[in-house]
C-alpha positions in Angstrom: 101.6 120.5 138.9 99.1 118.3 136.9 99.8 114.4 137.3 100.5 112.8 134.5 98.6 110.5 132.0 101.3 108.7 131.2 104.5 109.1 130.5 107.4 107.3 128.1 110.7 107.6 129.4 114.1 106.8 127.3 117.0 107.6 125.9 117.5 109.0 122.3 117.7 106.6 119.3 120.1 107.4 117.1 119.6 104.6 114.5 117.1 101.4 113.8 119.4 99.6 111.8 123.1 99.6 111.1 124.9 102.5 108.8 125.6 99.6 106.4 121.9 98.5 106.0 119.9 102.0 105.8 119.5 104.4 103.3 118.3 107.1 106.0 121.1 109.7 106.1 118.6 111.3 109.5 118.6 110.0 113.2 115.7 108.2 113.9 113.1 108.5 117.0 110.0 106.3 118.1 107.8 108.5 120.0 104.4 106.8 121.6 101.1 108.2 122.7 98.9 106.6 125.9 96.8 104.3 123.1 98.9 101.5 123.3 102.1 101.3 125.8 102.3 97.7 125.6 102.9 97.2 121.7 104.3 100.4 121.5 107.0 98.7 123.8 106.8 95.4 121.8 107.5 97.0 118.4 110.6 99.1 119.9 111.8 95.3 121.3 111.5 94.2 117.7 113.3 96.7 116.4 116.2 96.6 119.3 115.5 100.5 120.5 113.1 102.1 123.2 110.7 104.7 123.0 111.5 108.3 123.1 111.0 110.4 125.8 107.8 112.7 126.3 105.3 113.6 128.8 101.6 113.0 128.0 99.0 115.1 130.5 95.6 115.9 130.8 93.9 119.5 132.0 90.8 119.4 134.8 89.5 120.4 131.9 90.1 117.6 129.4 92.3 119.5 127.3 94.8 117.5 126.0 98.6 118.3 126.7 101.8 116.8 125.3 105.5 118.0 125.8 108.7 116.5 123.9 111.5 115.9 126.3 114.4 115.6 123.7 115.5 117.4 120.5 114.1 116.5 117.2 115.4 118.6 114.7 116.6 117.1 111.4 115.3 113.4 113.1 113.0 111.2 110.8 110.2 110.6 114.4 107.8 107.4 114.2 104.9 108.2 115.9 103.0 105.1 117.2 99.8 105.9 118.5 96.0 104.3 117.7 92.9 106.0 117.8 90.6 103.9 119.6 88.9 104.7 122.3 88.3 106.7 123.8 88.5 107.8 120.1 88.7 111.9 120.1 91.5 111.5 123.0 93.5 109.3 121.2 93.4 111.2 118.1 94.1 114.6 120.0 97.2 113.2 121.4 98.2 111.8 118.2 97.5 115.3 116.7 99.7 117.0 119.4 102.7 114.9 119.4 102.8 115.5 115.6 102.7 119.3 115.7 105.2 119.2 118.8 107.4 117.4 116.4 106.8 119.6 113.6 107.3 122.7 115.3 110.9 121.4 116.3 111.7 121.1 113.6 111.7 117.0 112.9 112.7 116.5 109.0 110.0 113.9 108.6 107.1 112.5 110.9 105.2 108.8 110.1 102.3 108.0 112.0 101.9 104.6 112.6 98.1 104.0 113.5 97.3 100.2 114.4 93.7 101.0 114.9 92.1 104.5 112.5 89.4 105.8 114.4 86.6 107.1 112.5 87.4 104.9 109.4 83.9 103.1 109.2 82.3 106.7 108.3 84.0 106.9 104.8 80.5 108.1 103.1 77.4 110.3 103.6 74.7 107.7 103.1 72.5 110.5 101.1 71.9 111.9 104.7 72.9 115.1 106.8 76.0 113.6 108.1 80.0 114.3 107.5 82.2 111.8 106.5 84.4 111.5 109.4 87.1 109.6 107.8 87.7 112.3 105.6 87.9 115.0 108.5 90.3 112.9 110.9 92.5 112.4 107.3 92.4 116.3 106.9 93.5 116.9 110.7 96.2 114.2 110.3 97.8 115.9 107.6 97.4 119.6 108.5 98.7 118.7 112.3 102.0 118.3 109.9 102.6 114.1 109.2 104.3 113.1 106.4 103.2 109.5 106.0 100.4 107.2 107.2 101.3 103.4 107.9 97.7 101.9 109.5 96.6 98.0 109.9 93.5 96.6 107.7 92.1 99.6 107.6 87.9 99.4 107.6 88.0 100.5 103.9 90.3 101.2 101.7 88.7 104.2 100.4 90.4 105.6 103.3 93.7 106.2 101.4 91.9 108.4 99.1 91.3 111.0 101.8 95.3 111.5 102.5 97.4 113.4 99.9 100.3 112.0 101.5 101.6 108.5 101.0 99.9 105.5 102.7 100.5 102.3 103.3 97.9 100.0 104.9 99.8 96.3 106.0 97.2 93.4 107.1 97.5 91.5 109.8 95.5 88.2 108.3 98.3 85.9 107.5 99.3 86.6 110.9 95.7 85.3 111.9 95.7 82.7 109.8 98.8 81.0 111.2 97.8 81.0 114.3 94.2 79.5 113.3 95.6 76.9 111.1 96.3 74.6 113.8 93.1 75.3 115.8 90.6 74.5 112.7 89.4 71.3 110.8 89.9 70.6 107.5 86.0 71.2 106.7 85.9 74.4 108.5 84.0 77.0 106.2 85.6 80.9 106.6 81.9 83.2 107.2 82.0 87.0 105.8 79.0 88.5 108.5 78.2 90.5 105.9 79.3 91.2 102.4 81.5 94.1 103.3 83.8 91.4 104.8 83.9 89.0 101.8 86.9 90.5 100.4 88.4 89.7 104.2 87.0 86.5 104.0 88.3 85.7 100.7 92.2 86.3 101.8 92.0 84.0 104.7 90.4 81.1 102.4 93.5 82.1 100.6 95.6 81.9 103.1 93.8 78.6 104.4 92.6 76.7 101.4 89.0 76.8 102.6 85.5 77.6 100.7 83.8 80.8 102.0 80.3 81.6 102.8 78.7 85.3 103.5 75.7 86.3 105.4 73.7 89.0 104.1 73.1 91.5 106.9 70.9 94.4 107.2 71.2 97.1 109.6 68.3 97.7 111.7 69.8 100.4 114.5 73.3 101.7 115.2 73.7 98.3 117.7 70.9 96.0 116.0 71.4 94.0 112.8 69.5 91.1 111.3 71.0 88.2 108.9 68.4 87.6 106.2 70.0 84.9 104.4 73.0 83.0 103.8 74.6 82.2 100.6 77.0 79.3 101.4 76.4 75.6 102.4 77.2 75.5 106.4 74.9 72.8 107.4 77.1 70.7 109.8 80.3 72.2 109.0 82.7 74.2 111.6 82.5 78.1 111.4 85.3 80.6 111.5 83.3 84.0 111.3 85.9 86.7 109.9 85.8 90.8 110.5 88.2 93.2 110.8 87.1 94.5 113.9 84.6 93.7 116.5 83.1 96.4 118.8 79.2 96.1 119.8 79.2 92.5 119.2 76.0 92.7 117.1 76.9 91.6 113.8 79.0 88.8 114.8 75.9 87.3 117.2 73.5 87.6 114.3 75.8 85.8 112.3 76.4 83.0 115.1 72.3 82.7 115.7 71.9 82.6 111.6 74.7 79.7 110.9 73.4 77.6 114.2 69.6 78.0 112.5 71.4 77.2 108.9 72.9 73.4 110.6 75.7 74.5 111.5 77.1 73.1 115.0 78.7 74.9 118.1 81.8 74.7 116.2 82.2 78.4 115.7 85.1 80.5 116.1 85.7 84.2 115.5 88.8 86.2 114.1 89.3 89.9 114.1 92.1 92.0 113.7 90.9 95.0 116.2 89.2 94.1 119.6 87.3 97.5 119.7 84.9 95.2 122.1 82.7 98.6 124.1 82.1 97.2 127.1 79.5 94.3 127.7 80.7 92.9 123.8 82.6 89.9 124.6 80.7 89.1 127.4 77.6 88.9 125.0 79.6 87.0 122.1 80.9 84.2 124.8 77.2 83.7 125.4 76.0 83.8 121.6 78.0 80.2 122.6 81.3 80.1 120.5 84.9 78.0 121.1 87.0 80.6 120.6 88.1 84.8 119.3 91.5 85.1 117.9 92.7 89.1 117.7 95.2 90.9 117.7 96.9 93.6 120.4 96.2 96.6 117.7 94.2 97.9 120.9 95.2 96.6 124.4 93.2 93.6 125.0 93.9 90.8 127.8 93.7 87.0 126.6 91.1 85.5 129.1 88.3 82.6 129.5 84.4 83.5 129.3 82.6 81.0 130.1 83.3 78.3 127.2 84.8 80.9 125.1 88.5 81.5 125.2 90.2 85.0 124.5 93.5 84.7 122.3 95.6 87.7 121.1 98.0 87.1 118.2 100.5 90.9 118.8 101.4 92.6 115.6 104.4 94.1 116.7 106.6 92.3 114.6 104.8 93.0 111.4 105.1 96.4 112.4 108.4 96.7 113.1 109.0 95.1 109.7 106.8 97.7 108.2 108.8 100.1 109.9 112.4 98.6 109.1 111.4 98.6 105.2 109.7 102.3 105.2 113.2 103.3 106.7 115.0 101.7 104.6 113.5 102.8 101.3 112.1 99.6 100.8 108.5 98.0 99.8 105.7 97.4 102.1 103.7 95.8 99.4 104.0 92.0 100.8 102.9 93.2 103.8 99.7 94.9 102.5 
């Protein structure tokens, strides 16, 4: 007998909410892959249920293997699963548990994905490449899933790639919140590049605070350099903005760039995913910042590096809200 991955162990859930409050005639069940026990566990606490029962493995050989271990016919099944890495593990699992689901015979399946893998390759570049977003949309929806609910997804060119319904929810006034009492009143919110001044922009919303954006150009897959900076930041505090951090690169170019611009050793940095490969936030707590503020979309530990402290802001309750309203029939638009 193979050991186990992991395993989630519970009993049925009937219901989220009371008869009198939903309009979903069908049982409900949360199922969760290996990607993220902990808010999987957080979001069913939210929600005042616990995950459904199923039995995750691996083969010697790496092949993935999932088995349900309750009925799920005529059930409306929440899938909560991530796919980050290890990427194409993640994703298979998530794959699995949705055909498992879908061959017995579940009368709807929503995949809840904190963190979509893949979502930063959304275009060919003119070169001999796929578009990868586009592929793991296509395998989503043939493995049988109904609806997509994901968390500030990369680009939002994503939802273009799903014919079924999705809804992308953002996790920055979250952020924000938390940074509001950690930041002066002359802080200035930093796009690292201008992909992220649209991200920027809501939390200078959300903050009342002037923006400014480096201008970035890619030298290698890991190796960027910030040519210029359009922005006053001479001797005001940085917050650096992005919605995910995972080499570290662009967020240290942007650090050595507003430090040569006059800026002081004020800087902090906000991200909603902590993809952080190994060696990352070692190498940002050096670039010599205060703080990075994230959330638990992917498991992360809050810690101290040196003089740089580690905070995670969980998500669980906005996804459970997400997750009440979708049930519910209602709108997850002030949410997005």
């Amino acid at each position: 007998m193979l050991a186990p991955v992991s395993e989630v162990t519970s009993s049925r859930v009937e219901t989220l909410m009371p008869p009198a409050e939903t309009h979903v005639s069908a049982p409900v069940l949360l199922l969760a892959g290996s990607g993220n026990h902990p808010l999987a566990n957080a979001i069913g606490a939210e929600l005042g249920v616990r995950i459904g029962s199923c039995t995750l493995e691996r083969f010697p050989d790496g092949e993935s293997f999932v088995a349900l271990n309750e009925g799920v016919r005529g059930h409306e099944v929440i899938l909560l699963q991530p796919t980050s890495p290890p990427v194409n593990d993640n994703l298979m699992q998530l794959l699995a548990l949705a055909d498992a689901c879908r061959h017995a015979a579940a009368e709807r399946i929503v995949a809840v994905i904190p963190y979509f893998g893949y979502a930063r390759s959304d275009r060919r570049d003119g070169r001999r490449t796929p578009v990868m977003a586009s592929l793991a949309a296509t395998l989503v929806q043939t493995a049988g899933i109904d609806q997509v609910v994901t968390l500030d997804v990369h680009t939002p060119t994503i939802e273009g790639f799903f014919r079924v319904p999705v809804d992308n929810v953002t996790a920055v006034p979250l952020l924000a919140e938390a940074l509001r009492s950690r930041i002066s009143a002359d802080t200035i919110i930093v796009a690292p590049d201008v992909g992220a001044l649209r991200l920027a922009n809501r939390y200078a919303r959300h903050l009342g605070l002037p923006v400014a954006v480096c201008h970035k150009q890619r030298m290698t897959a890991t190796e960027v350099n910030v040519a210029r900076i359009t922005g006053d930041v001479a001797g005001r505090p940085c917050l650096v903005v992005d919605d995910m951090i995972t080499t570290g690169g662009t967020v240290i170019e942007s650090i050595r760039a507003l430090i040569e611009a006059g800026a002081p050793k004020e800087i902090r940095v906000a991200a909603t995913h902590a993809v952080l490969v190994p060696g990352a936030l070692e190498r940002i707590a050096d670039a010599g910042i205060e703080e990075i503020l994230v959330t638990d979309s992917i498991p992360v530990v809050p810690r101290r590096l040196g003089r740089a402290q580690l905070d995670v802001v969980s998500v669980a309750p906005l996804l459970a809200t997400a997750i009440r309203r979708l049930l519910d029939g209602g709108s997850l638009r002030e949410l997005a």
